[in-house]
PyMOL commands that place a pseudoatom at each C-alpha (Angstrom):
pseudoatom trace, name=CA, resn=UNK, resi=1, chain=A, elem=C, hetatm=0, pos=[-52.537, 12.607, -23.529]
pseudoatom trace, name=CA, resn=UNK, resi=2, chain=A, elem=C, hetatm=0, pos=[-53.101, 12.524, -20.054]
pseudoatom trace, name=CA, resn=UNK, resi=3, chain=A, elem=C, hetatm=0, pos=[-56.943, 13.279, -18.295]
pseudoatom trace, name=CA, resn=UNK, resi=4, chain=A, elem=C, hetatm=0, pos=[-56.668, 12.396, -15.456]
pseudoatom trace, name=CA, resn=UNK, resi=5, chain=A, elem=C, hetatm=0, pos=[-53.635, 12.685, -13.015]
pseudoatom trace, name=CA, resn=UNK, resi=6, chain=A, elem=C, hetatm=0, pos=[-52.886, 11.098, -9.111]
pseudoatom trace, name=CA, resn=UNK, resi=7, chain=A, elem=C, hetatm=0, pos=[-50.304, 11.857, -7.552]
pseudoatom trace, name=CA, resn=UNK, resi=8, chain=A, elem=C, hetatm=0, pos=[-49.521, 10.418, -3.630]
pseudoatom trace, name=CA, resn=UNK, resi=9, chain=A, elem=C, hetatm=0, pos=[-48.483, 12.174, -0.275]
pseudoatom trace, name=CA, resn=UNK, resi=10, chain=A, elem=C, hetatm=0, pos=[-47.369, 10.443, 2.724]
pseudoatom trace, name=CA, resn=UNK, resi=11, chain=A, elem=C, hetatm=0, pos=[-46.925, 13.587, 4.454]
pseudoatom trace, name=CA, resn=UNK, resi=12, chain=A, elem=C, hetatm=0, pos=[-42.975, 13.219, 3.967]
pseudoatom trace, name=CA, resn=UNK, resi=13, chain=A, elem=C, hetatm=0, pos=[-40.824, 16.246, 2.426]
pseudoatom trace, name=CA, resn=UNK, resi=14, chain=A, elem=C, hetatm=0, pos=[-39.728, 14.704, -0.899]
pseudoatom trace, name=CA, resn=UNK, resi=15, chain=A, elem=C, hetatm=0, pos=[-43.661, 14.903, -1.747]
pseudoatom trace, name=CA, resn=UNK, resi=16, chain=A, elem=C, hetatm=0, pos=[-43.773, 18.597, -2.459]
pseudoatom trace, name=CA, resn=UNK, resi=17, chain=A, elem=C, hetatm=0, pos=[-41.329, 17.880, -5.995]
pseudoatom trace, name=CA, resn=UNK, resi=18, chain=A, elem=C, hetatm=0, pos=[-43.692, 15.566, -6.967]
pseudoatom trace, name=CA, resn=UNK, resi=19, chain=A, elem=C, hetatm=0, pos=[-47.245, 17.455, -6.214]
pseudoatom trace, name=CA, resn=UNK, resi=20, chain=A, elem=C, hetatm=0, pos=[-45.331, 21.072, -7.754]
pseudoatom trace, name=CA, resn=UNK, resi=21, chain=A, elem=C, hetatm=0, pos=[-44.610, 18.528, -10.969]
pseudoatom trace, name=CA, resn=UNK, resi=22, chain=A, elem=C, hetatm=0, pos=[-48.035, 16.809, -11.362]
pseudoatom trace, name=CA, resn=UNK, resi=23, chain=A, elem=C, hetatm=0, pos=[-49.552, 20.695, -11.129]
pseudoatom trace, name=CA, resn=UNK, resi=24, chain=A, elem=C, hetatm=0, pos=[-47.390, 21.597, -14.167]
pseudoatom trace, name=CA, resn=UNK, resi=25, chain=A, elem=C, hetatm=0, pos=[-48.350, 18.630, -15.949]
pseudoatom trace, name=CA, resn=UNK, resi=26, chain=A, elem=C, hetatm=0, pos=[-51.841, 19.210, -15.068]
pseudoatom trace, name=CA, resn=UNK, resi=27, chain=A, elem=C, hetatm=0, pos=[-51.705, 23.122, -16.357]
pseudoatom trace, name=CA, resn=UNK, resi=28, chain=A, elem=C, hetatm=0, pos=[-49.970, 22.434, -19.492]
pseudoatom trace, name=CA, resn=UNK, resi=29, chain=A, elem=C, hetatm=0, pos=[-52.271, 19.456, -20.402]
pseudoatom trace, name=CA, resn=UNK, resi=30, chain=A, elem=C, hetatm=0, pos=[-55.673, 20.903, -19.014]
pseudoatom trace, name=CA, resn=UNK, resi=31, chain=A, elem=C, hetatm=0, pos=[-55.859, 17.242, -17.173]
pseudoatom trace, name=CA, resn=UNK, resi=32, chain=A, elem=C, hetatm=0, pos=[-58.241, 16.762, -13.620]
pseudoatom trace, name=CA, resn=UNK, resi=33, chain=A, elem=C, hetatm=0, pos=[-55.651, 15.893, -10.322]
pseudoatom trace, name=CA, resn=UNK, resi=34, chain=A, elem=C, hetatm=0, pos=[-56.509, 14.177, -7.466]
pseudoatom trace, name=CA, resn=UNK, resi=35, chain=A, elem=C, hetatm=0, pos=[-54.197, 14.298, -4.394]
pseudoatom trace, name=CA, resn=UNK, resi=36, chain=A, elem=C, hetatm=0, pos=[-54.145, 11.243, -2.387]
pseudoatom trace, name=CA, resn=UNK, resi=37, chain=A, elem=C, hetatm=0, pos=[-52.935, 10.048, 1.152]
pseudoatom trace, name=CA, resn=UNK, resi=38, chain=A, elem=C, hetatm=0, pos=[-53.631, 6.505, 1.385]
pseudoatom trace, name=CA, resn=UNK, resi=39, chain=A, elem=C, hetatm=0, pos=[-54.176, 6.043, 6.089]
pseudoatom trace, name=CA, resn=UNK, resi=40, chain=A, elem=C, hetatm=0, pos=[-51.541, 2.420, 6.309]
pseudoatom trace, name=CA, resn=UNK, resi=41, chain=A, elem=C, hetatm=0, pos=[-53.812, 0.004, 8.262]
pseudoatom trace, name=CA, resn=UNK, resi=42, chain=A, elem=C, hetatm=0, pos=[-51.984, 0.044, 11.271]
pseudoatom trace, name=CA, resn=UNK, resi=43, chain=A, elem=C, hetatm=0, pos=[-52.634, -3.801, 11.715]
pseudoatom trace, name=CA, resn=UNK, resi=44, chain=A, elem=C, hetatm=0, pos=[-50.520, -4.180, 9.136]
pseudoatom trace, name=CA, resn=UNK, resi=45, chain=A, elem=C, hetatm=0, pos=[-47.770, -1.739, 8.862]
pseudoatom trace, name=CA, resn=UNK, resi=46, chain=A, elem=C, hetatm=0, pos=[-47.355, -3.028, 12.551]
pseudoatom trace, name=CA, resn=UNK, resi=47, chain=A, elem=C, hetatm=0, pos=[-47.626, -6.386, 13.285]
pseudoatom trace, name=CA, resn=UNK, resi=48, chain=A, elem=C, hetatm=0, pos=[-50.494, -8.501, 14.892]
pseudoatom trace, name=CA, resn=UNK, resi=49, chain=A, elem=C, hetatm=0, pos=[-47.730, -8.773, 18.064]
pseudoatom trace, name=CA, resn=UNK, resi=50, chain=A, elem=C, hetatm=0, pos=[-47.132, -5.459, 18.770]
pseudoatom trace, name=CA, resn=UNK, resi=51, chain=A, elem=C, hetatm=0, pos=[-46.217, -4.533, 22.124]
pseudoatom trace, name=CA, resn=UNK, resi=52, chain=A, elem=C, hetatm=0, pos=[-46.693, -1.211, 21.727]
pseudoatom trace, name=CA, resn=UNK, resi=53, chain=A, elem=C, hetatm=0, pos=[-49.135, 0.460, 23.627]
pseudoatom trace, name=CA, resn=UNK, resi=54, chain=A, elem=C, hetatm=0, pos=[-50.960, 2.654, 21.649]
pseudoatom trace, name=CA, resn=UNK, resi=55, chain=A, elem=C, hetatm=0, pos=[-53.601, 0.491, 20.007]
pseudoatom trace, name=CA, resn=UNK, resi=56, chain=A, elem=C, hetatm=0, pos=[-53.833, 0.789, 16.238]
pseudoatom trace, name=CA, resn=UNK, resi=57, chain=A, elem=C, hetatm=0, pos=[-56.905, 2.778, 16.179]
pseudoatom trace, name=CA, resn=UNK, resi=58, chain=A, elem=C, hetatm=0, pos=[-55.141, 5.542, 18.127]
pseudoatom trace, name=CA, resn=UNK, resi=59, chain=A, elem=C, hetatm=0, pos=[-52.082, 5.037, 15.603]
pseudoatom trace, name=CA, resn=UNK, resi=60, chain=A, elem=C, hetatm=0, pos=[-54.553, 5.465, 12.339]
pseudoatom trace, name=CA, resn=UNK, resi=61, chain=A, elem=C, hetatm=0, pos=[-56.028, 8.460, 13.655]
pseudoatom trace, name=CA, resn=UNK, resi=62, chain=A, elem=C, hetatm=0, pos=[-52.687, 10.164, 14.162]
pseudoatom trace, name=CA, resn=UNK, resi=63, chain=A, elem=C, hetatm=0, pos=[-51.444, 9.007, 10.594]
pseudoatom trace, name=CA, resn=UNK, resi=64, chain=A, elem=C, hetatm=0, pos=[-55.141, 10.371, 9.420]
pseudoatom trace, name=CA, resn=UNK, resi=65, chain=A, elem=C, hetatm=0, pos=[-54.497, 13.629, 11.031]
pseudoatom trace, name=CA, resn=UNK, resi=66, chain=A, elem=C, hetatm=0, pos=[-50.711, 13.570, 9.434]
pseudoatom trace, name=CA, resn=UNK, resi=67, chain=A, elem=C, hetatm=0, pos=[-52.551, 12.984, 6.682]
pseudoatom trace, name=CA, resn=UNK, resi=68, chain=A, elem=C, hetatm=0, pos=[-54.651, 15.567, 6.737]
pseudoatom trace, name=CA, resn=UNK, resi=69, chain=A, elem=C, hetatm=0, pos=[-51.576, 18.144, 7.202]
pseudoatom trace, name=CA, resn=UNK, resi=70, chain=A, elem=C, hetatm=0, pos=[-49.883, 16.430, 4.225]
pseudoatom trace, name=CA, resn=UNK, resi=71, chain=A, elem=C, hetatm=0, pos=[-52.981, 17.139, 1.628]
pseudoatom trace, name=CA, resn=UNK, resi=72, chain=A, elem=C, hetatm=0, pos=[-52.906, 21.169, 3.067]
pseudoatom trace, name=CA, resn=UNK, resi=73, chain=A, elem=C, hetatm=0, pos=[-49.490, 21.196, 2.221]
pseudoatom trace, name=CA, resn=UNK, resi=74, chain=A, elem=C, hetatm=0, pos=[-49.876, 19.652, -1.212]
pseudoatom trace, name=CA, resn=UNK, resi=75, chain=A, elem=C, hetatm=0, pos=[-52.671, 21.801, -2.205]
pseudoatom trace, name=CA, resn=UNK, resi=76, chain=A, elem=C, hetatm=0, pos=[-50.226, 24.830, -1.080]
pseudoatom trace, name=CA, resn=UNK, resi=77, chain=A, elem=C, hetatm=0, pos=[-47.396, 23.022, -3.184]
pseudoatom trace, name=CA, resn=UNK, resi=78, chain=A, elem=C, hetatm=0, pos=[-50.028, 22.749, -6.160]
pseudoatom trace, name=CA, resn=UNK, resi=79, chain=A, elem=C, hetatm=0, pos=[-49.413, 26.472, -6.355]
pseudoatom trace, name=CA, resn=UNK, resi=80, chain=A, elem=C, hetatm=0, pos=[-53.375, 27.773, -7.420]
pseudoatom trace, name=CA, resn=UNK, resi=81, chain=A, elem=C, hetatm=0, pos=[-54.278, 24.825, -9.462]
pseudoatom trace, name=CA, resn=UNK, resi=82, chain=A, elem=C, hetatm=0, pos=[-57.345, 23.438, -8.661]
pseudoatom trace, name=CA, resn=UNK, resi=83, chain=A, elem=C, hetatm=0, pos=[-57.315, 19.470, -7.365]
pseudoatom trace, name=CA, resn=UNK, resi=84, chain=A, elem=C, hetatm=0, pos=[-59.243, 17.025, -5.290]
pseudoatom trace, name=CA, resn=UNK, resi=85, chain=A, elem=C, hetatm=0, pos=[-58.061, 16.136, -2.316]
pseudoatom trace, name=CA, resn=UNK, resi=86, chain=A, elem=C, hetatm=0, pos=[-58.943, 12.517, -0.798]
pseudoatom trace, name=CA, resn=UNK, resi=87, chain=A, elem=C, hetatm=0, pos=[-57.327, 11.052, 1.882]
pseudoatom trace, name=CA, resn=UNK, resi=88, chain=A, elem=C, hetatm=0, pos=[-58.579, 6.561, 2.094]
pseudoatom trace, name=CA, resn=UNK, resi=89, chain=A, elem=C, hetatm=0, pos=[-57.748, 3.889, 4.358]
pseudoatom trace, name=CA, resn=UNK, resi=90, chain=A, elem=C, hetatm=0, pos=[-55.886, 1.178, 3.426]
pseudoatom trace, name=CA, resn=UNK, resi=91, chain=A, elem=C, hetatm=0, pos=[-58.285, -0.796, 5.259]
pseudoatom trace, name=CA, resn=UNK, resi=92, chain=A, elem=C, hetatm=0, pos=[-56.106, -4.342, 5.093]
pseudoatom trace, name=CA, resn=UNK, resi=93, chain=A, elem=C, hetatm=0, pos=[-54.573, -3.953, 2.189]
pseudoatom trace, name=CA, resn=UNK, resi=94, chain=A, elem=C, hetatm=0, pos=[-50.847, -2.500, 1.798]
pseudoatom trace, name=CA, resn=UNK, resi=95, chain=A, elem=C, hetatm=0, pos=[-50.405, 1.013, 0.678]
pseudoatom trace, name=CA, resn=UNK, resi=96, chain=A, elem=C, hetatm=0, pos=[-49.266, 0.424, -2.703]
pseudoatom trace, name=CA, resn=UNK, resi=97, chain=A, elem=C, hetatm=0, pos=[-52.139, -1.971, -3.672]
pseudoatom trace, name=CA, resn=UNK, resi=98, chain=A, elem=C, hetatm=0, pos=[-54.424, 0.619, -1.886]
pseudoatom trace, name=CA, resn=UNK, resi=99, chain=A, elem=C, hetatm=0, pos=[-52.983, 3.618, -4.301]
pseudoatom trace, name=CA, resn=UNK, resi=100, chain=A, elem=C, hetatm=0, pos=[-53.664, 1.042, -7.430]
pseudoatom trace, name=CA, resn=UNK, resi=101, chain=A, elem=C, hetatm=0, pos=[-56.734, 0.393, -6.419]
pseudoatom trace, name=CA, resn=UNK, resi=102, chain=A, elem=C, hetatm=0, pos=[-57.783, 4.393, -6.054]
pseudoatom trace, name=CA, resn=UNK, resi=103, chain=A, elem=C, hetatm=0, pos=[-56.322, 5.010, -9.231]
pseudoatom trace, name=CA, resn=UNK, resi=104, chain=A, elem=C, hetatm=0, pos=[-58.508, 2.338, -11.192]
pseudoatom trace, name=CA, resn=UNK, resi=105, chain=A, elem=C, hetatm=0, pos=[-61.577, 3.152, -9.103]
pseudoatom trace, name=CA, resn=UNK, resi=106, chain=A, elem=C, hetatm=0, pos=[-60.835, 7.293, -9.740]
pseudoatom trace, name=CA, resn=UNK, resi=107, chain=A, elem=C, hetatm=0, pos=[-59.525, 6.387, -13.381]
pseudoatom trace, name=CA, resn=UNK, resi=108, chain=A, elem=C, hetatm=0, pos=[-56.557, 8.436, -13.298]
pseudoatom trace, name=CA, resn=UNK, resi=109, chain=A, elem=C, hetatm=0, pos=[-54.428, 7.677, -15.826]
pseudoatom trace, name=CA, resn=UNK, resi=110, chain=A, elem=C, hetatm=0, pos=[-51.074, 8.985, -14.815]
pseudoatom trace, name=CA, resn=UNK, resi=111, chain=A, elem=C, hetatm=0, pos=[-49.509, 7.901, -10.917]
pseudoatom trace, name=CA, resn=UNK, resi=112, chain=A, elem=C, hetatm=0, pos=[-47.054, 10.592, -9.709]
pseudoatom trace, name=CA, resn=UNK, resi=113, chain=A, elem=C, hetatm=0, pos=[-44.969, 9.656, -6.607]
pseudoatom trace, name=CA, resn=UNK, resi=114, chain=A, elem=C, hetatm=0, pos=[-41.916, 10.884, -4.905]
pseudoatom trace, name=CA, resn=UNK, resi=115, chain=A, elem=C, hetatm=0, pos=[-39.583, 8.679, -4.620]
pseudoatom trace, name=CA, resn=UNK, resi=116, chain=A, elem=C, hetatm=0, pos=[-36.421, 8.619, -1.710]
pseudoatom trace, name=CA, resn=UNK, resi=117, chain=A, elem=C, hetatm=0, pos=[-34.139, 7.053, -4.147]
pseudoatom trace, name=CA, resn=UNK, resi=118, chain=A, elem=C, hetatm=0, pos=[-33.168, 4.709, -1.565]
pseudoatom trace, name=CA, resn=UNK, resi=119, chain=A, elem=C, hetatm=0, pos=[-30.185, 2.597, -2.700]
pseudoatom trace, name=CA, resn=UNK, resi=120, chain=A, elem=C, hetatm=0, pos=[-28.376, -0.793, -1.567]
pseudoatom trace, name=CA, resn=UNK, resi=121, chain=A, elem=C, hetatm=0, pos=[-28.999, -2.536, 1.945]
pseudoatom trace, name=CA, resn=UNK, resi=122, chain=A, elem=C, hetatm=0, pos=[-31.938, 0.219, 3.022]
pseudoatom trace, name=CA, resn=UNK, resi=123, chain=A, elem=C, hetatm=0, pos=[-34.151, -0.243, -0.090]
pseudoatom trace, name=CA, resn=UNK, resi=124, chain=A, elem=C, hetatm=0, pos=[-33.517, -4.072, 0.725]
pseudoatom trace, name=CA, resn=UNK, resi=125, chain=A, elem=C, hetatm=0, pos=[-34.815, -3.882, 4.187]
pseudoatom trace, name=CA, resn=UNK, resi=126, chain=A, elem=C, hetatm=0, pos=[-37.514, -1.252, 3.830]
pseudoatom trace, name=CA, resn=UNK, resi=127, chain=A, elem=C, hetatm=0, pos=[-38.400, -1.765, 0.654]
pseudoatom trace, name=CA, resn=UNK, resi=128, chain=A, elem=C, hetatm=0, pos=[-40.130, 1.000, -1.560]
pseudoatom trace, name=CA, resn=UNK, resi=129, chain=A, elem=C, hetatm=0, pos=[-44.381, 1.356, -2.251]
pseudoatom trace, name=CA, resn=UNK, resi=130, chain=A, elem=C, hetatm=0, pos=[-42.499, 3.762, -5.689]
pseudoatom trace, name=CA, resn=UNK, resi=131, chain=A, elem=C, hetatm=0, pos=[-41.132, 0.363, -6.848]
pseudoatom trace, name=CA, resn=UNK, resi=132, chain=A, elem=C, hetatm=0, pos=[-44.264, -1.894, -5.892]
pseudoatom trace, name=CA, resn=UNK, resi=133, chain=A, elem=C, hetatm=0, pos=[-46.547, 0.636, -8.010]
pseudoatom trace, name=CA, resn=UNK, resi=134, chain=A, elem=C, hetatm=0, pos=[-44.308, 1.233, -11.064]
pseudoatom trace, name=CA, resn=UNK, resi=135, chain=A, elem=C, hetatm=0, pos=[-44.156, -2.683, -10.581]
pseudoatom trace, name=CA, resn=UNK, resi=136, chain=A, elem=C, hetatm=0, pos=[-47.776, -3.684, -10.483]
pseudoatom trace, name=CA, resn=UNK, resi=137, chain=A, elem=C, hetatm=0, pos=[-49.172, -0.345, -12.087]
pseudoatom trace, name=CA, resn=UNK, resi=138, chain=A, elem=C, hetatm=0, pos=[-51.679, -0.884, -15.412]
pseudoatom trace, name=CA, resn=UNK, resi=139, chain=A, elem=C, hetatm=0, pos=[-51.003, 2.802, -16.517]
pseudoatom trace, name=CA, resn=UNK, resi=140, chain=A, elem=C, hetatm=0, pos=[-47.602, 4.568, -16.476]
pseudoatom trace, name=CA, resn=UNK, resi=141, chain=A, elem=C, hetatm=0, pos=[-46.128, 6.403, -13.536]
pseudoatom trace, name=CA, resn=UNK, resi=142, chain=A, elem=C, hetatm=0, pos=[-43.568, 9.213, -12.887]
pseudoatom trace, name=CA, resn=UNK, resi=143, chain=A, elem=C, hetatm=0, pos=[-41.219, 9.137, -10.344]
pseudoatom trace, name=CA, resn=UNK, resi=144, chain=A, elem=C, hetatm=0, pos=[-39.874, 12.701, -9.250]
pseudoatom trace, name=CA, resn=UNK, resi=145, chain=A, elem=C, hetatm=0, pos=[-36.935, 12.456, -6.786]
pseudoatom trace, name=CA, resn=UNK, resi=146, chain=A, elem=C, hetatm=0, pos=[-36.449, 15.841, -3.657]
pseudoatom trace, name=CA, resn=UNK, resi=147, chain=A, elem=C, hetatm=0, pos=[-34.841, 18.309, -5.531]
pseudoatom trace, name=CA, resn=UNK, resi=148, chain=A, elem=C, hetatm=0, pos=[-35.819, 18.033, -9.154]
pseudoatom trace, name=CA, resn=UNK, resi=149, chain=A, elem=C, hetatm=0, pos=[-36.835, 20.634, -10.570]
pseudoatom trace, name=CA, resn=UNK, resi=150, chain=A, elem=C, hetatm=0, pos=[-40.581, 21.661, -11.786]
pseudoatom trace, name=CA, resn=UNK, resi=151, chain=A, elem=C, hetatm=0, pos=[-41.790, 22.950, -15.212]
pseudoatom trace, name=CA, resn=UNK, resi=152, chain=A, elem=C, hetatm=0, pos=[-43.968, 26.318, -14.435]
for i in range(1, 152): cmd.bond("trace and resi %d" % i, "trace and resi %d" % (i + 1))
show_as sticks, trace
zoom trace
């Protein structure tokens, strides 16, 4: 079915349902998993008119860093089973395109993201890089809201 699984960190908390579930998957299927935190291109994610005064290198090497935290947790969450870690800049593109991108370059075949299940006004105004992949994806993806419950 599946060979090849990716599932995404951004370092938040609802990521640990989603890494524990693409673990199970990837037991009971004998499939390869790749953990990935995509670095946002600060340049971006910020605004060309920032007045902020950190400049966005500084800013991309503290979200690198966070980064690197999130993919130690995730192979803790993974619970023993054996994955690839890769953290990648998003190097001018937006996060989402930058996880389709890995996928097709890594040939996963299976996207597994947490998702904050963000409703009404907020998902207007932040929108949601869950709903831009399942959107734009070319092979399916599961989307495992904080709480759910993993197969062991």
């Amino acid at each position: 079915m599946y060979r090849h699984i990716l599932v995404t960190t951004d370092g938040t908390d609802i990521d640990h349902a989603a890494v524990r579930h693409a673990a199970a998957l990837t037991r009971a299927l004998g499939a390869r998993l790749t953990l990935l935190h995509i670095v946002p291109d600060a340049h971006l994610e910020l605004g060309s008119g920032n007045d902020l005064s950190v400049s966005a290198e500084d800013t991309e090497r503290e979200w690198a860093q966070a980064g690197e935290h999130a993919l130690e947790e995730g192979i803790l969450d993974a619970n023993g089973t054996r994955l690839t870690p890769l953290q990648r800049p998003a190097r001018g593109r937006d996060v989402p395109h930058a996880i389709l991108e890995e996928t097709a370059e890594l040939g996963a075949d299976l996207i597994v993201m947490a998702t904050h299940g963000r409703k009404g006004l907020s998902h207007l105004l932040l929108g949601s890089v869950a709903d831009r992949v399942v959107h734009d994806a070319q092979v399916p993806v599961l989307l495992v809201r904080q709480g759910t419950p993993s197969q062991t």
